[in-house]
C-alpha atoms as one frame of an Amber mdcrd trajectory, in Angstrom:
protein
  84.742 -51.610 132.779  83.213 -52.662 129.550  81.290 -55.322 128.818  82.184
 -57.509 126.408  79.892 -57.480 123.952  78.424 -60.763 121.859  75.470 -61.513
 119.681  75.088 -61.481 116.281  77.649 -59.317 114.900  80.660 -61.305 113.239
  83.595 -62.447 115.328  86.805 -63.919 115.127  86.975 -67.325 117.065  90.071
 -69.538 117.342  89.426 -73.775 117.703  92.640 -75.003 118.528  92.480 -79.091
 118.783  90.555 -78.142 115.415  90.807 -82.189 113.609  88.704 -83.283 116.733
  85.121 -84.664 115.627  83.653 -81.812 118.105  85.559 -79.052 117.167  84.332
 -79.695 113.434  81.074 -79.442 114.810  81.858 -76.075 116.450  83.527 -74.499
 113.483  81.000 -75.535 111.356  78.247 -73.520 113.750  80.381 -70.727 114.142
  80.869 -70.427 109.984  77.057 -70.827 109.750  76.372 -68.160 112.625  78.776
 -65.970 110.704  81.775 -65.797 112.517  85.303 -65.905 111.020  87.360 -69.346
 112.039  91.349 -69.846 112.622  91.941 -73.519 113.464  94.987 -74.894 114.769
  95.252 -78.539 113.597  97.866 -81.075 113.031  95.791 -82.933 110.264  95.043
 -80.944 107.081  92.937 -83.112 105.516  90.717 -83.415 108.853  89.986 -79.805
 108.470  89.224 -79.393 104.728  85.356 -79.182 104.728  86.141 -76.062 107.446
  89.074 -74.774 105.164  86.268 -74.907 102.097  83.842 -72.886 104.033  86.178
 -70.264 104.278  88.076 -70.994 107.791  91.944 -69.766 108.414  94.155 -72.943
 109.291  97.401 -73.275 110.515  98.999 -76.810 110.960 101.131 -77.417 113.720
 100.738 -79.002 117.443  98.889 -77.476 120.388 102.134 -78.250 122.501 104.337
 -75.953 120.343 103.850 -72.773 121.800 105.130 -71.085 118.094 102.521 -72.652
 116.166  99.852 -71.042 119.181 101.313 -67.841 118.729 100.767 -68.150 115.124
  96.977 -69.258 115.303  96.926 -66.767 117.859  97.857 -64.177 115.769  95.736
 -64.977 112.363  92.741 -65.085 114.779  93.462 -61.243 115.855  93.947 -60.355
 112.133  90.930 -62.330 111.332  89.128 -60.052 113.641  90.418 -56.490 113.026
  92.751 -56.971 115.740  91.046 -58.548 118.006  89.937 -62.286 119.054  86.992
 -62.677 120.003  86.869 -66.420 121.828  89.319 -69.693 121.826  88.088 -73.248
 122.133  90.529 -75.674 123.006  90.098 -79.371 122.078  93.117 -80.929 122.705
  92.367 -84.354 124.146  93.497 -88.466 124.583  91.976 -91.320 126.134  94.274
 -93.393 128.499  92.009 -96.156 130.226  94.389 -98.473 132.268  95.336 -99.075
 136.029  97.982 -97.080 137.637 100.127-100.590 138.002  99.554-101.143 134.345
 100.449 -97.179 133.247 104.355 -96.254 132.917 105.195 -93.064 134.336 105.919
 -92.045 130.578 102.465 -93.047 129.471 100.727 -90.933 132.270 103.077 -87.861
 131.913 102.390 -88.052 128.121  98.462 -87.804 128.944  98.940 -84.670 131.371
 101.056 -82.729 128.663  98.676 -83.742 126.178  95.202 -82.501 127.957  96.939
 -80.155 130.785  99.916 -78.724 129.116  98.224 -78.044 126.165  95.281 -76.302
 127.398  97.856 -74.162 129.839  99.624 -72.790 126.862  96.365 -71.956 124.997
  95.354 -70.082 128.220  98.745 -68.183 128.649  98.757 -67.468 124.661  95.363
 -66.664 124.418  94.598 -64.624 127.771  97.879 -62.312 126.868  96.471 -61.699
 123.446  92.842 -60.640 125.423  94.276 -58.692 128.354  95.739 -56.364 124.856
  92.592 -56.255 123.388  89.983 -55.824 126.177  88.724 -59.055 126.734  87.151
 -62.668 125.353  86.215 -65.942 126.216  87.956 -69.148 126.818  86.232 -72.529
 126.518  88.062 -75.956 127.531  87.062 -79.366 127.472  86.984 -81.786 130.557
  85.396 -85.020 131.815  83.298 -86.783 133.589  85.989 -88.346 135.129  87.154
 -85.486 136.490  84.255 -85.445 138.850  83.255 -89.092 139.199  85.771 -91.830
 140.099  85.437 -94.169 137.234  87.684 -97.457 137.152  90.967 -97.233 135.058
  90.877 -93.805 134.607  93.530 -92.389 137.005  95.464 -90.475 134.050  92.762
 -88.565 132.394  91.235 -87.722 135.576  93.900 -86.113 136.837  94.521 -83.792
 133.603  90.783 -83.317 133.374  90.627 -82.401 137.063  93.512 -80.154 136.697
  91.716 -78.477 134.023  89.133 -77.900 135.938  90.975 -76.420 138.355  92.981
 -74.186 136.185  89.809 -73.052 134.527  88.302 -71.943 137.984  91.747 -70.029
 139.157  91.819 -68.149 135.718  88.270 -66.917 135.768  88.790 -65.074 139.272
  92.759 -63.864 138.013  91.142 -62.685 134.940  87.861 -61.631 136.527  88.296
 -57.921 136.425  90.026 -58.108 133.037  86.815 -59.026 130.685  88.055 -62.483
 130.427  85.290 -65.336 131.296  86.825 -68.395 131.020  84.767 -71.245 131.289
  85.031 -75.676 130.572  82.529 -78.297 129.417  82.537 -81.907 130.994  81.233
 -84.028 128.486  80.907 -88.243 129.183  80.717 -90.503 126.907  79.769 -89.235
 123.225  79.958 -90.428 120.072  83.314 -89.551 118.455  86.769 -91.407 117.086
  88.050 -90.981 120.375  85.418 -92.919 121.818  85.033 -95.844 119.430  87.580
 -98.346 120.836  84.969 -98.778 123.620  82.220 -98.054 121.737  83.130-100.893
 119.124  81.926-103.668 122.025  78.274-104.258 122.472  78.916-105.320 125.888
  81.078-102.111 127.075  78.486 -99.772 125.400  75.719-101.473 127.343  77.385
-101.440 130.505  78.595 -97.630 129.611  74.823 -96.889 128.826  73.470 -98.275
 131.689  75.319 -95.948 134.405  74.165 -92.529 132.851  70.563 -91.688 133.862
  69.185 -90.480 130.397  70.297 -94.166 128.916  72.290 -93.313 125.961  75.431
 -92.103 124.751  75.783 -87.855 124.303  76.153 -86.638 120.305  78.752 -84.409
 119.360  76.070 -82.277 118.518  75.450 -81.384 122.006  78.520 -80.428 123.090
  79.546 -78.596 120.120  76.581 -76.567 120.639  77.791 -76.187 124.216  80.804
 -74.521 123.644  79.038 -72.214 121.256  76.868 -71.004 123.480  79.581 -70.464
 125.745  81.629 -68.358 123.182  79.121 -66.311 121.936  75.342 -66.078 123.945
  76.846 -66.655 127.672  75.749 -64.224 129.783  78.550 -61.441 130.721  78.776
 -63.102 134.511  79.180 -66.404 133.974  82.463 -67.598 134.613  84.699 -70.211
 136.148  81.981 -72.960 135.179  82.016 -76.411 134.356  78.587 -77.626 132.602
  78.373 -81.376 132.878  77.420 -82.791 129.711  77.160 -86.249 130.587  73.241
 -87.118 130.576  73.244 -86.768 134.769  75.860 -89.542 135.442  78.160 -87.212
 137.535  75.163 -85.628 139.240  72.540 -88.017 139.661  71.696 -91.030 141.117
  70.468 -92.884 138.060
């Protein structure tokens, strides 16, 4: 079997979830390392300093497996046939009790984190098992791992992620696939600022994680880099837990 081979050389890398503040991060490392870009994006004008650089974009929604295909499918192109990595970014932030969270609600957070990042996986790993392997980064959560109050919905898609990630690196073992996830806590991004915007809530949120502040975007973009391109060949079915030790430690 051959090892899939990374380093220096140019690749072709697809961020799909690409308007997220972390995935501009990422695509913006990748450019600078480089590498050729395809984003998938609902939000043009999110992903214009990317598009200037000299990224591929397609618009369209994670969920819509035709607009996947598509991104996909540029990203191959991109890269002489063949795609090198995929990112996927698709998140939302649902923090409510389970008798204060309509069935609706929670379903629309599982199709949003978990359905998403299933279709990426089934789009993407077909696309790899053609061309002889890749990588496969998703994002997670702390809450996935630690019970945190309220967050019933996103810990169950996060913890299904996980899960999925884990079950696809051993089906895709022997296939040059690693397939990997990063579990990042609370960091500094849109997504984050309606509990950010309190004083109070970032204190209290502060004071549970071990380090004592709040991770940067930085850090987990640069995460999921190294994951995509410097990994080592046998490192698979991980999650790292970017969350300053608060799933880990006793802080």
């Amino acid at each position: 079997m051959r090892t899939w081979e990374v380093g220096t050389m140019s690749q072709s890398y697809l961020i799909v979830g690409a308007s997220s503040d972390i995935a501009l991060e990422l695509g913006s490392k990748l450019i600078e390392k480089g590498h050729v870009i395809t984003l998938l994006a609902r939000d043009a004008e999110r992903v214009e300093p990317l598009v200037s650089q000299g990224a591929h974009f397609i618009q369209g929604d994670a969920l819509d497996k035709e607009a996947v295909l598509k991104a996909v499918e540029l990203a191959n192109e991109n890269g002489n046939g063949k795609i090198s990595g995929v990112a996927h970014l698709v998140g939302s932030l649902v923090i409510r009790p389970p008798h204060a969270l309509a069935l609706d609600a929670f379903n629309e957070v599982i199709h949003t984190n978990l359905s998403s990042a299933f279709l990426t996986l089934s789009v993407a790993g077909k696309s790899m098992l053609r061309n002889g392997g890749g990588r496969m980064v998703f994002t997670s959560s702390v809450a996935a791992t630690l019970g945190l109050i309220n967050h019933e919905a996103i810990a169950a898609a996060k913890g299904g992620i996980e899960s999925m990630v884990r079950s696809a690196a051993a089906t895709y073992s022997q296939r040059n696939i690693r397939v990997n996830a990063v579990a990042p806590g609370l960091t500094e991004t849109r997504l984050a600022e309606t509990i950010l915007r309190s004083d109070a809530v970032r204190e209290a949120a502060v004071g549970k994680i071990p380090l004592k502040r709040i991770n940067q975007r930085q850090e987990i973009a640069s995460s999921m880099e190294w994951l995509l391109c410097e990994a080592p060949d046998n490192f698979t079915g991980q999650v790292l837990h970017l969350d300053g030790g608060m799933s880990q430690l006793n802080g």
